[in-house]
Every structure is written in structure tokens, then in C-alpha cells.
BADRENMAR-415302 format. One record per residue: x, y, z of N, C-alpha, C in turn; residue number from 1. Coordinates in pm, 1 decimal. Layout:
<pts>
nX=X&nY=Y&nZ=Z&caX=X&caY=Y&caZ=Z&cX=X&cY=Y&cZ=Z&i=NUM $
...
</pts>
This chain:
<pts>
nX=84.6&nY=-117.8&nZ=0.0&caX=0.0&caY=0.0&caZ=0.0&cX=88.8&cY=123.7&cZ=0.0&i=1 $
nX=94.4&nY=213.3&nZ=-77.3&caX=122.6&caY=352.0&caZ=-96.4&cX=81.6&cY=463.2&cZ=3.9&i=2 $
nX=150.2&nY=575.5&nZ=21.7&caX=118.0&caY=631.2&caZ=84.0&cX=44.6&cY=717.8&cZ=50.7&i=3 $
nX=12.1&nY=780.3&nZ=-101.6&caX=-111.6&caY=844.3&caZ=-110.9&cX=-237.5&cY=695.8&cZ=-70.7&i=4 $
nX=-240.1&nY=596.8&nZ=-65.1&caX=-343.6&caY=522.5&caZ=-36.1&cX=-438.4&cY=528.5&cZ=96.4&i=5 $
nX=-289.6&nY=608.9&nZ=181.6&caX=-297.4&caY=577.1&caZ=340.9&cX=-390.8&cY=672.3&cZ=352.4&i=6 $
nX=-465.8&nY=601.4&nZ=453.6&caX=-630.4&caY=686.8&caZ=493.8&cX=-544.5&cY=758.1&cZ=680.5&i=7 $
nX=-550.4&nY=847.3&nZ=706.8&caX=-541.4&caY=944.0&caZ=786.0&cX=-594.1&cY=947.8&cZ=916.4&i=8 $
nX=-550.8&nY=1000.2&nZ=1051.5&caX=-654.5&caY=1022.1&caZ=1166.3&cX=-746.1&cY=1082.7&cZ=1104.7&i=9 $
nX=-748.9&nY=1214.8&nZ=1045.0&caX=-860.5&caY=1310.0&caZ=992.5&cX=-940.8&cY=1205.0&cZ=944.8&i=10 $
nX=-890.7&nY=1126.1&nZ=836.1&caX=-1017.0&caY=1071.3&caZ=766.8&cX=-1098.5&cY=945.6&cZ=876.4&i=11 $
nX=-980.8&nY=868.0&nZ=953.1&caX=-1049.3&caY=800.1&caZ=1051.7&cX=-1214.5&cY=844.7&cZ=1060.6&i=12 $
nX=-1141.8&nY=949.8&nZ=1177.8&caX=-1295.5&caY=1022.0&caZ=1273.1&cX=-1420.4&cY=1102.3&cZ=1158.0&i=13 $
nX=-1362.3&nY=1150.5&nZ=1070.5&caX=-1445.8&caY=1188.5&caZ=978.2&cX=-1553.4&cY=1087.3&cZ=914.9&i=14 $
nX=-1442.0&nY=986.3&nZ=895.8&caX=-1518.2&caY=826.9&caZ=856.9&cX=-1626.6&cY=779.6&cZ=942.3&i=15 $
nX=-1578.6&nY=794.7&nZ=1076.1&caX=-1637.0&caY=703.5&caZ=1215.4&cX=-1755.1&cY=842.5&cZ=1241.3&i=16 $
nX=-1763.2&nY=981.8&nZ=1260.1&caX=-1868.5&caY=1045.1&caZ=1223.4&cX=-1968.6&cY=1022.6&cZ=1115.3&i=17 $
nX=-1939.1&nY=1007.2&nZ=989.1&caX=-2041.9&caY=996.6&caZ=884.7&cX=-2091.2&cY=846.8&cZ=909.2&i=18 $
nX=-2024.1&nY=767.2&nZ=955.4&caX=-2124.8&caY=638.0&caZ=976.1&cX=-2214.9&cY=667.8&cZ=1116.2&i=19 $
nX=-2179.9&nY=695.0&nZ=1210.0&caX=-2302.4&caY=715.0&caZ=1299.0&cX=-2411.4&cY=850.3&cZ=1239.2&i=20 $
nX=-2394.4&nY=922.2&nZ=1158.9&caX=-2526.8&caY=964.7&caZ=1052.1&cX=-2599.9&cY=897.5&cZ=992.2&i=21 $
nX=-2496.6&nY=807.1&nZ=967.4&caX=-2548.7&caY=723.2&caZ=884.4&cX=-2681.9&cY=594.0&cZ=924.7&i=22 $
nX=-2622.9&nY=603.9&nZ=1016.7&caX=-2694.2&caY=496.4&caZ=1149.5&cX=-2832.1&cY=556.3&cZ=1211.3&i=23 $
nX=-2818.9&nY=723.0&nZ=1240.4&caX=-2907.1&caY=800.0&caZ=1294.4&cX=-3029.1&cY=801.5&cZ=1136.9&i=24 $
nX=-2954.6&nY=797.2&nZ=1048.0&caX=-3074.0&caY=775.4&caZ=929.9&cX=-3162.3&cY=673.7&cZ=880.8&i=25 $
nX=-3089.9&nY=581.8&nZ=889.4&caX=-3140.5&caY=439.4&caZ=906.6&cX=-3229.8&cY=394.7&cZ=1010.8&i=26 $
nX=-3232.0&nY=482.8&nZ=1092.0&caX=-3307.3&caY=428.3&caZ=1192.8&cX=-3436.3&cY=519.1&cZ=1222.0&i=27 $
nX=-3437.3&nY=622.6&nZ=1134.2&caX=-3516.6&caY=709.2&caZ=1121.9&cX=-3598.1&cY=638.7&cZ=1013.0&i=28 $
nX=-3553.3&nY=578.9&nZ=929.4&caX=-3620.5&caY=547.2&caZ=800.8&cX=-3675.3&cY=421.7&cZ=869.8&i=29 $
nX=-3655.5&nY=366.0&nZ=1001.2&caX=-3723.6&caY=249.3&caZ=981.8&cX=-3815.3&cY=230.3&cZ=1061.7&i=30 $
nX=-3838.5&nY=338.4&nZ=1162.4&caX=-3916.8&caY=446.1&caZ=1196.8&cX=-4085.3&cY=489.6&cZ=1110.8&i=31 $
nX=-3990.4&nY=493.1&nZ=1015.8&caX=-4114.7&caY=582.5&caZ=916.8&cX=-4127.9&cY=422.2&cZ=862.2&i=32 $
nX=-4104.7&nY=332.7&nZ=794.0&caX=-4138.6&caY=229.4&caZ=720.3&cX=-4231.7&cY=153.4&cZ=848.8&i=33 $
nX=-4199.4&nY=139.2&nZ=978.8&caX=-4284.1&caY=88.2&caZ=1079.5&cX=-4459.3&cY=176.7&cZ=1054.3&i=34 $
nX=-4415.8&nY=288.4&nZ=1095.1&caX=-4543.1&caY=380.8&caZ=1072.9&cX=-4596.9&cY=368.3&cZ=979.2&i=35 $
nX=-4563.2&nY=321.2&nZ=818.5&caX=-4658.8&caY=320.5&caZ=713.0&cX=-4740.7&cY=202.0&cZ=749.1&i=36 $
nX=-4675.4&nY=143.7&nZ=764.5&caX=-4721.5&caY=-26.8&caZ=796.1&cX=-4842.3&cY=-38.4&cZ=851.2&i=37 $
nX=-4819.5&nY=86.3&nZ=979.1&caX=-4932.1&caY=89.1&caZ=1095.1&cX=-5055.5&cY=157.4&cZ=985.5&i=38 $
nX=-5032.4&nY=235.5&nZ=966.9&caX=-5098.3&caY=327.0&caZ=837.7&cX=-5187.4&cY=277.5&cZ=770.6&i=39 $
nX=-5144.4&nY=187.8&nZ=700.4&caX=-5200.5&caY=143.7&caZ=594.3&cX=-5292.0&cY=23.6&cZ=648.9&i=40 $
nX=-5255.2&nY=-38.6&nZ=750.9&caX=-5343.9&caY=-163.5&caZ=835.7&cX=-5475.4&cY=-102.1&cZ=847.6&i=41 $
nX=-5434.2&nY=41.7&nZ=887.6&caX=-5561.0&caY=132.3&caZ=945.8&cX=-5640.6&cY=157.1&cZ=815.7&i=42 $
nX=-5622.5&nY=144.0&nZ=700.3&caX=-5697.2&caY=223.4&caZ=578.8&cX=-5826.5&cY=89.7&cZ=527.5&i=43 $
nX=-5891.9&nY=136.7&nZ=478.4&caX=-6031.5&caY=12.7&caZ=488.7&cX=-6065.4&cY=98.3&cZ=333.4&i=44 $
nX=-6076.7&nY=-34.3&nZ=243.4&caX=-6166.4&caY=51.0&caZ=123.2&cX=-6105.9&cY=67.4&cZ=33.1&i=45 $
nX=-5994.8&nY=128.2&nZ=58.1&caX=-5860.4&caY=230.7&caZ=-43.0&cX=-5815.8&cY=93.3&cZ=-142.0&i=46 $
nX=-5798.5&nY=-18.6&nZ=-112.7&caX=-5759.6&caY=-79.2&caZ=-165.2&cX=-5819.3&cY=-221.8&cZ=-218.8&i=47 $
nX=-5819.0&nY=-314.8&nZ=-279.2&caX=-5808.8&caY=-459.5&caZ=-265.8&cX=-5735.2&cY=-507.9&cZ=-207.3&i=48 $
nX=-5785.8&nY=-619.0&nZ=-144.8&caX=-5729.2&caY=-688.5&caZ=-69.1&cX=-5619.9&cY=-751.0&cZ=-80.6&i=49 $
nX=-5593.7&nY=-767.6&nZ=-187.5&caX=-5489.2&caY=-856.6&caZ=-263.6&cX=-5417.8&cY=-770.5&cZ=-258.1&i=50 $
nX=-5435.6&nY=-609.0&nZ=-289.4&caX=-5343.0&caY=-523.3&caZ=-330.3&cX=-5255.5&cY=-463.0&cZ=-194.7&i=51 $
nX=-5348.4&nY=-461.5&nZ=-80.8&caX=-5292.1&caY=-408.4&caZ=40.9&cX=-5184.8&cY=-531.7&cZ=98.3&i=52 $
nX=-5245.5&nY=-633.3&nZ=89.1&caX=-5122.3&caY=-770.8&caZ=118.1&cX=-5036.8&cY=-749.0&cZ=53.1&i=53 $
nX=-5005.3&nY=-682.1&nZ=-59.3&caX=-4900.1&caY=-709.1&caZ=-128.4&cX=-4787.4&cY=-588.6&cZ=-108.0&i=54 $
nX=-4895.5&nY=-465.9&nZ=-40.1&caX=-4803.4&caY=-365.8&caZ=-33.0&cX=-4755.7&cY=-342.8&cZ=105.8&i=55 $
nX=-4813.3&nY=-417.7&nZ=165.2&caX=-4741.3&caY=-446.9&caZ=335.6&cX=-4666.0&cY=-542.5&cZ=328.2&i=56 $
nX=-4667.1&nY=-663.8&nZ=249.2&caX=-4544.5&caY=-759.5&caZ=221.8&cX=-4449.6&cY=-683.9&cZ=138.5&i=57 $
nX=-4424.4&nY=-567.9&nZ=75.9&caX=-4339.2&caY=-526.7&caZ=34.8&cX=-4267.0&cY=-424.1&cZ=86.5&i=58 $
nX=-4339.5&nY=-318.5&nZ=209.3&caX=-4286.4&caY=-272.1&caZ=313.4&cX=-4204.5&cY=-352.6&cZ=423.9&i=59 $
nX=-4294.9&nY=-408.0&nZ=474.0&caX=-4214.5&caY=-558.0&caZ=558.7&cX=-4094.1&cY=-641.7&cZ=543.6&i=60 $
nX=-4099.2&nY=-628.3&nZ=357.7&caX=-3949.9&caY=-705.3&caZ=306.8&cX=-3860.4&cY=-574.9&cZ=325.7&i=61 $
nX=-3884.7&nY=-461.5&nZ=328.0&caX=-3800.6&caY=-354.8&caZ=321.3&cX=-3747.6&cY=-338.3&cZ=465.2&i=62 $
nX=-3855.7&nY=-320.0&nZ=532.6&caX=-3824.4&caY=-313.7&caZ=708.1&cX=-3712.3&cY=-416.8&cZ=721.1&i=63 $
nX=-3736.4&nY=-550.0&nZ=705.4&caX=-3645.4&caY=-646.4&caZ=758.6&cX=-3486.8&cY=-614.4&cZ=645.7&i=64 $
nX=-3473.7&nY=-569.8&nZ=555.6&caX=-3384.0&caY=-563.5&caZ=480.8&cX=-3324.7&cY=-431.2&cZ=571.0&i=65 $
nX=-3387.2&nY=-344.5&nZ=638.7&caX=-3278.6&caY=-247.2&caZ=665.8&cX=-3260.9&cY=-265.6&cZ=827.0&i=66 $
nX=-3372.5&nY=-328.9&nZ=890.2&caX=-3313.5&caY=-382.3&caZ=1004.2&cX=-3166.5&cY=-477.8&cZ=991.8&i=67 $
nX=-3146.1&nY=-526.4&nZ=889.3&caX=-3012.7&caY=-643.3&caZ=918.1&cX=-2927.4&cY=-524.3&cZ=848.4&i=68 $
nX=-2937.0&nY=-407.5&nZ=786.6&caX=-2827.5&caY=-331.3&caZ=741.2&cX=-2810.8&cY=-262.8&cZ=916.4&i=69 $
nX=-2907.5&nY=-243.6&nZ=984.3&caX=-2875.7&caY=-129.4&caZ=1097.7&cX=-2758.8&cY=-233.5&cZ=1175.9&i=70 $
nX=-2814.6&nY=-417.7&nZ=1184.3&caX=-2714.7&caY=-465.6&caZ=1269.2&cX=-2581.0&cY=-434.5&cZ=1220.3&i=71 $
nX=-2594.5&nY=-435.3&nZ=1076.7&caX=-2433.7&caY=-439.8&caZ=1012.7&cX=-2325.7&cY=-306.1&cZ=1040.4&i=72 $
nX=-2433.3&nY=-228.3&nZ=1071.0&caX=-2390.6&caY=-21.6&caZ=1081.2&cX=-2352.8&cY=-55.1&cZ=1187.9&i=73 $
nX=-2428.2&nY=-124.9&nZ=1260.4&caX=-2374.5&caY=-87.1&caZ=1470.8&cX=-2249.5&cY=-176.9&cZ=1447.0&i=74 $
nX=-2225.3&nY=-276.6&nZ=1421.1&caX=-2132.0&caY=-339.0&caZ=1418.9&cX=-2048.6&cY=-285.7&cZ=1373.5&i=75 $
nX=-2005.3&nY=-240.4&nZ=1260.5&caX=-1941.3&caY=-160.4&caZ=1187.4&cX=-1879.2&cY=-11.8&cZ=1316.4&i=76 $
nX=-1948.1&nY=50.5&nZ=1347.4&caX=-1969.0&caY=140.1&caZ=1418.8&cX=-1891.4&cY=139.3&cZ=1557.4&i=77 $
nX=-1940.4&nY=-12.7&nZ=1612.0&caX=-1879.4&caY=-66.8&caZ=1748.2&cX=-1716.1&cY=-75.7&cZ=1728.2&i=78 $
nX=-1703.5&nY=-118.4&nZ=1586.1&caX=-1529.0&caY=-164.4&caZ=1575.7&cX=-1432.9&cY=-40.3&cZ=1572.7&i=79 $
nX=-1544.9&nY=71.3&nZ=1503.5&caX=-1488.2&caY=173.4&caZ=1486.2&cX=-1450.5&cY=286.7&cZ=1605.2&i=80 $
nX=-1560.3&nY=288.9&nZ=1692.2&caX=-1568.0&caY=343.4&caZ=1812.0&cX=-1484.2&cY=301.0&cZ=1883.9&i=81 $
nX=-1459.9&nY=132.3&nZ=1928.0&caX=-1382.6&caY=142.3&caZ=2028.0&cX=-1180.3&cY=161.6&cZ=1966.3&i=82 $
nX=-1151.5&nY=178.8&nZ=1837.5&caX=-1051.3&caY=215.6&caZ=1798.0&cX=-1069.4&cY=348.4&cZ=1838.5&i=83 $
nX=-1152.4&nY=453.2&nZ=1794.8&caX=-1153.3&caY=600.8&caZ=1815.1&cX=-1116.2&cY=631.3&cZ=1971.2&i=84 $
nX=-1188.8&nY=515.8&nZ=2096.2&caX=-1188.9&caY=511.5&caZ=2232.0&cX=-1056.9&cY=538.0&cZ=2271.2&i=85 $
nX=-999.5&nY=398.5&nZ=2181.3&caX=-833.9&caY=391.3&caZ=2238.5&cX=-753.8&cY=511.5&cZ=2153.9&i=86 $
nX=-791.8&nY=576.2&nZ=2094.3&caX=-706.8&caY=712.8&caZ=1999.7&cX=-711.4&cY=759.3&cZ=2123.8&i=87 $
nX=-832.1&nY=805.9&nZ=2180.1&caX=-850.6&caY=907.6&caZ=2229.6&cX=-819.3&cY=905.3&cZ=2391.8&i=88 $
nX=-822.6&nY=745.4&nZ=2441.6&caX=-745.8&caY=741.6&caZ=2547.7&cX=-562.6&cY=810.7&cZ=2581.1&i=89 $
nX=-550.5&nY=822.0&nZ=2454.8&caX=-389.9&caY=828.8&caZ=2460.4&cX=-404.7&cY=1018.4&cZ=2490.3&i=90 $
nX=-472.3&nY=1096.0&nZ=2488.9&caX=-474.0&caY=1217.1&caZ=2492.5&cX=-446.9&cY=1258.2&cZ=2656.8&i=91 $
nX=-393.6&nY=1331.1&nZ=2673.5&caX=-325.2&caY=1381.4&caZ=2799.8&cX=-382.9&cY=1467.9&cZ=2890.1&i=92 $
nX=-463.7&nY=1540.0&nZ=2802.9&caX=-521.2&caY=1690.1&caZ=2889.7&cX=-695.8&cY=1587.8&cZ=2883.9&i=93 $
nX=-783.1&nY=1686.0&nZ=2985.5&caX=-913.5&caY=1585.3&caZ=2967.8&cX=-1021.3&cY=1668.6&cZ=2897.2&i=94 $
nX=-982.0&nY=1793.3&nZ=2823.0&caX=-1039.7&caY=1862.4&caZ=2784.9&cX=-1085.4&cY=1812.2&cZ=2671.9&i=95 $
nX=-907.4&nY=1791.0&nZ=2569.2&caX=-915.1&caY=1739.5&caZ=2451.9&cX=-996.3&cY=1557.2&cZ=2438.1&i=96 $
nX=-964.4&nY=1520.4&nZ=2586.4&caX=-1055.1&caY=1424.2&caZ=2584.0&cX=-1228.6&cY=1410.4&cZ=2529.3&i=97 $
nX=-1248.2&nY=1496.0&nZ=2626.3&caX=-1428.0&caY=1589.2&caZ=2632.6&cX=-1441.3&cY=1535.3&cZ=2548.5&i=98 $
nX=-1419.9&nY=1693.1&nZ=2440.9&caX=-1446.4&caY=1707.1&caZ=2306.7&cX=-1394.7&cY=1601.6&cZ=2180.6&i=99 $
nX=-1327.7&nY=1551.2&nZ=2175.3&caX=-1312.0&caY=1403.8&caZ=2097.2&cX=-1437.0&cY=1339.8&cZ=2153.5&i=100 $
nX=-1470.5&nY=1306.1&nZ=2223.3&caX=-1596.8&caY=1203.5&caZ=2284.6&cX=-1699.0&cY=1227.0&cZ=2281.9&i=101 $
nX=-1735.2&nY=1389.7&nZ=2301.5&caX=-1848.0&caY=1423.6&caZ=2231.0&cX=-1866.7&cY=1436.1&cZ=2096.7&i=102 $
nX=-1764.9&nY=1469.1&nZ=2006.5&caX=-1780.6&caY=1483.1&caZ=1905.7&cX=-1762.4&cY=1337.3&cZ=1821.4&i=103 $
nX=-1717.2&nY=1216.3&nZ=1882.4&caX=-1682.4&caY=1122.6&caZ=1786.7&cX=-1737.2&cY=998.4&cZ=1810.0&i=104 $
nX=-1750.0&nY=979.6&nZ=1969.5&caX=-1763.9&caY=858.1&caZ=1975.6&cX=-1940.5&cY=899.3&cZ=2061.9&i=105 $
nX=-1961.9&nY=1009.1&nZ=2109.0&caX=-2143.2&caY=1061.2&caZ=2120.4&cX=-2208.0&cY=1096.2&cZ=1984.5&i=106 $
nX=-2141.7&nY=1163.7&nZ=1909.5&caX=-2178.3&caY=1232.6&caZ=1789.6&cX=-2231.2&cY=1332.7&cZ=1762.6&i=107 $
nX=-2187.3&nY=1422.3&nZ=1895.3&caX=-2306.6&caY=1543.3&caZ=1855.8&cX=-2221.8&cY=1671.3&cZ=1763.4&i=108 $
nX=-2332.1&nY=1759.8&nZ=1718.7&caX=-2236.2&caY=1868.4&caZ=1632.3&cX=-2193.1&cY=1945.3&cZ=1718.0&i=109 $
nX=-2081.9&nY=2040.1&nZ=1643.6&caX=-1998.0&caY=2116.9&caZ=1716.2&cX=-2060.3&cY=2214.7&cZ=1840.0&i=110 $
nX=-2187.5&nY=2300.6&nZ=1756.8&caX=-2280.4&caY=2315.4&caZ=1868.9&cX=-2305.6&cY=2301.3&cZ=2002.5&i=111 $
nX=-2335.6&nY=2186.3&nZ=1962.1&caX=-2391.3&caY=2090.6&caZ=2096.8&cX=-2264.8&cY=2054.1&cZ=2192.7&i=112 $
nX=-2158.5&nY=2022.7&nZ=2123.8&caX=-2051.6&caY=1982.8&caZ=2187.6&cX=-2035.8&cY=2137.9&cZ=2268.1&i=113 $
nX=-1966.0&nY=2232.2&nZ=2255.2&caX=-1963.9&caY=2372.7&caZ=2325.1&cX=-2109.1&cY=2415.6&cZ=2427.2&i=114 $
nX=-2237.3&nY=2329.1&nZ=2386.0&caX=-2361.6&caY=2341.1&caZ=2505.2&cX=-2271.3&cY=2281.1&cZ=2600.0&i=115 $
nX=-2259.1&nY=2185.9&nZ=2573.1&caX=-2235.7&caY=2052.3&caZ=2690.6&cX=-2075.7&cY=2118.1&cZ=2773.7&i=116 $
nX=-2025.5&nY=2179.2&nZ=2757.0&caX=-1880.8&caY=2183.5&caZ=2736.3&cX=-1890.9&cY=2304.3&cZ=2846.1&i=117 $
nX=-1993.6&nY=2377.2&nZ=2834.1&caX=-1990.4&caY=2535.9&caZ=2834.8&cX=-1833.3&cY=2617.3&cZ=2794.9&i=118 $
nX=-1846.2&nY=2576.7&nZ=2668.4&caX=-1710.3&caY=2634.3&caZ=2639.0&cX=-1744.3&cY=2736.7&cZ=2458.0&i=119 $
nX=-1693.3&nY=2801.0&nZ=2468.5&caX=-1754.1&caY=2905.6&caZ=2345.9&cX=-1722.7&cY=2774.3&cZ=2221.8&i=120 $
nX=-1769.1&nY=2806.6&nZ=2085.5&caX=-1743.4&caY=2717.8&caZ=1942.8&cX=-1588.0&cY=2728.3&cZ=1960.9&i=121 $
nX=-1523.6&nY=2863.6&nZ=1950.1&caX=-1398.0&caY=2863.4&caZ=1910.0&cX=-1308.0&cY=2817.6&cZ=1967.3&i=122 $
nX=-1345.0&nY=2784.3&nZ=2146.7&caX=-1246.4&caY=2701.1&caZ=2166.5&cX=-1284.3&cY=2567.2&cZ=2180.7&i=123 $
nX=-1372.9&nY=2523.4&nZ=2160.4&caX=-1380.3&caY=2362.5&caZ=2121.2&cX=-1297.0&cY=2356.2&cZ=2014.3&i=124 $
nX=-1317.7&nY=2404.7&nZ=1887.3&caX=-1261.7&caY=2389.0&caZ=1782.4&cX=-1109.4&cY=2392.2&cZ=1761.6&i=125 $
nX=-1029.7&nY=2500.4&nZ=1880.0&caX=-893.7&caY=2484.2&caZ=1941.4&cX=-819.2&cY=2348.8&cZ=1996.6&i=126 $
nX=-924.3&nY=2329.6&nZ=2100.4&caX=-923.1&caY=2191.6&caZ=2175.1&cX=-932.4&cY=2037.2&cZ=2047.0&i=127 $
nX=-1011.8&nY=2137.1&nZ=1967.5&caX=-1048.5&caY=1999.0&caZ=1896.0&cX=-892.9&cY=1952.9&cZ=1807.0&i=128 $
nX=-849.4&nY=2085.1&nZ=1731.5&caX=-745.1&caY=2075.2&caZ=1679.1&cX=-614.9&cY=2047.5&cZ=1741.2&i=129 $
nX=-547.2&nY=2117.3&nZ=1876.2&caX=-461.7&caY=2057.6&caZ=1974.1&cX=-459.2&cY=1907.7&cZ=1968.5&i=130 $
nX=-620.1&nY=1814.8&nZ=2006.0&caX=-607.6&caY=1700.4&caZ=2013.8&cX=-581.3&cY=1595.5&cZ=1951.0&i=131 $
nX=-632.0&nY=1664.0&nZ=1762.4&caX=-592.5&caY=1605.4&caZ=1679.8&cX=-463.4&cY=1580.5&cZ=1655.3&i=132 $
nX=-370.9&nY=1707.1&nZ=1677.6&caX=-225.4&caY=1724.6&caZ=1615.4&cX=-190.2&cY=1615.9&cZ=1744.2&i=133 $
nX=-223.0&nY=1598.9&nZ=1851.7&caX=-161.9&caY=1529.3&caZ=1982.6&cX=-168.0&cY=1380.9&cZ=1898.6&i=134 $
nX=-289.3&nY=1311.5&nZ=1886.0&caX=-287.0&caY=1177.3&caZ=1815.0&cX=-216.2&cY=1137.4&cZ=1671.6&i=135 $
nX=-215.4&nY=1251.4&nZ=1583.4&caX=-125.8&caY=1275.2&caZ=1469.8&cX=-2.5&cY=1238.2&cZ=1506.9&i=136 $
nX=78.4&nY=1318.5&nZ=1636.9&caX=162.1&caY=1319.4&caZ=1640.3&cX=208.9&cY=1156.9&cZ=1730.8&i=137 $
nX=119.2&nY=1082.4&nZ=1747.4&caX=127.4&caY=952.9&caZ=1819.1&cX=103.8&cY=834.1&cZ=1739.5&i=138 $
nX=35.0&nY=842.9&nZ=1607.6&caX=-51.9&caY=757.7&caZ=1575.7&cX=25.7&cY=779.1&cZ=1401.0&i=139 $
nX=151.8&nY=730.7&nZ=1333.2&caX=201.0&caY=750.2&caZ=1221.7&cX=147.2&cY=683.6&cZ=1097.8&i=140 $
nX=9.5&nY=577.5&nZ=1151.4&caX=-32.2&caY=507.7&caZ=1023.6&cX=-145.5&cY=398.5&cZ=1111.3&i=141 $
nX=-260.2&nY=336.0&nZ=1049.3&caX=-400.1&caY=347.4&caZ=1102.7&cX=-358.5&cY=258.2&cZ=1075.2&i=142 $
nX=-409.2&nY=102.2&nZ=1149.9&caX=-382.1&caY=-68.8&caZ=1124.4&cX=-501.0&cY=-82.0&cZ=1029.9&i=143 $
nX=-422.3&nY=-181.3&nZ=952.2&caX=-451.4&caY=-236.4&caZ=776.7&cX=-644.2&cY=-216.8&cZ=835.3&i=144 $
nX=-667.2&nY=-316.8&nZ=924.0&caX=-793.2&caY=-328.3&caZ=948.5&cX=-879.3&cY=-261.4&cZ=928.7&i=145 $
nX=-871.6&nY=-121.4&nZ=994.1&caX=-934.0&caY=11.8&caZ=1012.5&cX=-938.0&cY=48.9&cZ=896.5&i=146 $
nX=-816.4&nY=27.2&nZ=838.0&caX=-810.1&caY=128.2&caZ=615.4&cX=-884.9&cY=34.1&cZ=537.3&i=147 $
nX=-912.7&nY=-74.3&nZ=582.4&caX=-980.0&caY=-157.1&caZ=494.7&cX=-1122.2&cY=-132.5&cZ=509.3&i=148 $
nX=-1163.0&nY=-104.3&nZ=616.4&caX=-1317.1&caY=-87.7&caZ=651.6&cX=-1337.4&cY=63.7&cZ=602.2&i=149 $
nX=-1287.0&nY=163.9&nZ=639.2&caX=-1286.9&caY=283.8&caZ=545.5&cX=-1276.1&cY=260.7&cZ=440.3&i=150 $
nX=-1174.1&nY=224.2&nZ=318.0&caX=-1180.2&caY=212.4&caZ=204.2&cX=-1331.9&cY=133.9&cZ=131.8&i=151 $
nX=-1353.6&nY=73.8&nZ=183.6&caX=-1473.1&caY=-12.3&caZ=121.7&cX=-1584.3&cY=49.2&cZ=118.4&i=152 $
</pts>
């Protein structure tokens, strides 16, 4: 593997953020695919009979198709998190801790991270960067494992 190939701390956590979106969406959508379900049980008339069986067996195949993607996200998610855990164990000050943890392995936006923090945006975003350059400067190349699950 090359070193333009090599996937990055930045891209790590960036990675390990967009999949718990990713997760928060999925689970929203299955959410709403539950609710049609309920929906449509409730509707009398609108349809044939034949036709409503067929369109709740085709919601239902959808539900169960993204329920086994959500197991695959958490899983995915779990391997990723507890690598981000141990990044972020190695950090020294507990500030830069915080904010890595809220922001990576809780997931909230920057925002929210500075609610929780009571600390203004700009210096989370200080803290945030300090902590990065701290693991940068600890962490010279991400195990094959981790670049393989990003890359894919």
C-alpha cells in the first residue's frame, strides 16, 4: 500500500462520524417504514385486498432488509468506536478528551458539543485541533484493518 493510499486520523474520525449519521438515518427510516405499515393496516376501502397484502409484504421485506443493514452499521460502528476510544485514550489533557468524545464517539455537532462543554465554538474547535495534532503526532499510520473498513 502507498502512501497516497494511506487513509489518515482526519479521515479516521471523519469516517467514524459519517457512519453514525449514517446509522441516525437508518433508523429514522425504519421508523417511518414501521409507521406506514401501521398506516395502511388502518386504511379500509382504499384498496383490494390482494393489493394491500401485497403492499405491506413489500414494506415488511423492506423493514427487515434495513433492520439487518442497521445490525451491520452498529457493528461496523462498534469496531470503529472502540478504535476512536483507544485514539482518544492516549490524549493527555481531559479537555481534549471531552471534546473528541463528544464529538466522535457521542456524535453530537460542534454546537452541541460547546452546550455541553460550556465552552464558546472557538475554543472547542482549538481543543479539537490541539487534540488532533496530539494523536497525529502519536498515531504515524491506522492498522490495515481500520483502512480496509474505510476504504470499502
Amino acid at each position: 500500500m502507498g502512501r497516497v493510499d494511506q487513509v489518515t486520523v482526519e479521515d479516521f474520525f471523519k469516517y467514524t462520524m459519517y457512519e453514525n449519521n449514517l446509522l441516525k438515518a437508518m433508523k429514522a427510516e425504519k421508523s417511518v417504514n414501521k409507521s406506514n405499515i401501521k398506516e395502511i393496516r388502518t386504511i379500509k376501502g382504499s384498496f383490494e385486498e390482494d393489493e394491500m397484502k401485497d403492499l405491506l409484504c413489500r414494506i415488511e421485506e423492506k423493514l427487515s432488509r434495513r433492520e439487518r443493514d442497521i445490525v451491520s452499521q452498529i457493528n461496523l460502528i462498534m469496531t470503529l468506536q472502540r478504535y476512536a476510544l483507544g485514539l482518544i485514550s492516549m490524549l493527555e489533557r481531559s479537555d481534549d478528551k471531552t471534546v473528541m468524545h463528544e464529538r466522535y464517539i457521542l456524535g453530537h455537532q460542534w454546537e452541541d458539543v460547546a452546550e455541553n462543554t460550556h465552552w464558546s465554538i472557538s475554543q472547542v474547535y482549538n481543543i479539537h485541533r490541539r487534540a488532533m495534532d496530539e494523536i497525529k503526532s502519536r498515531v504515524k499510520e491506522l492498522p490495515i484493518e481500520i483502512q480496509e473498513k474505510i476504504k470499502t
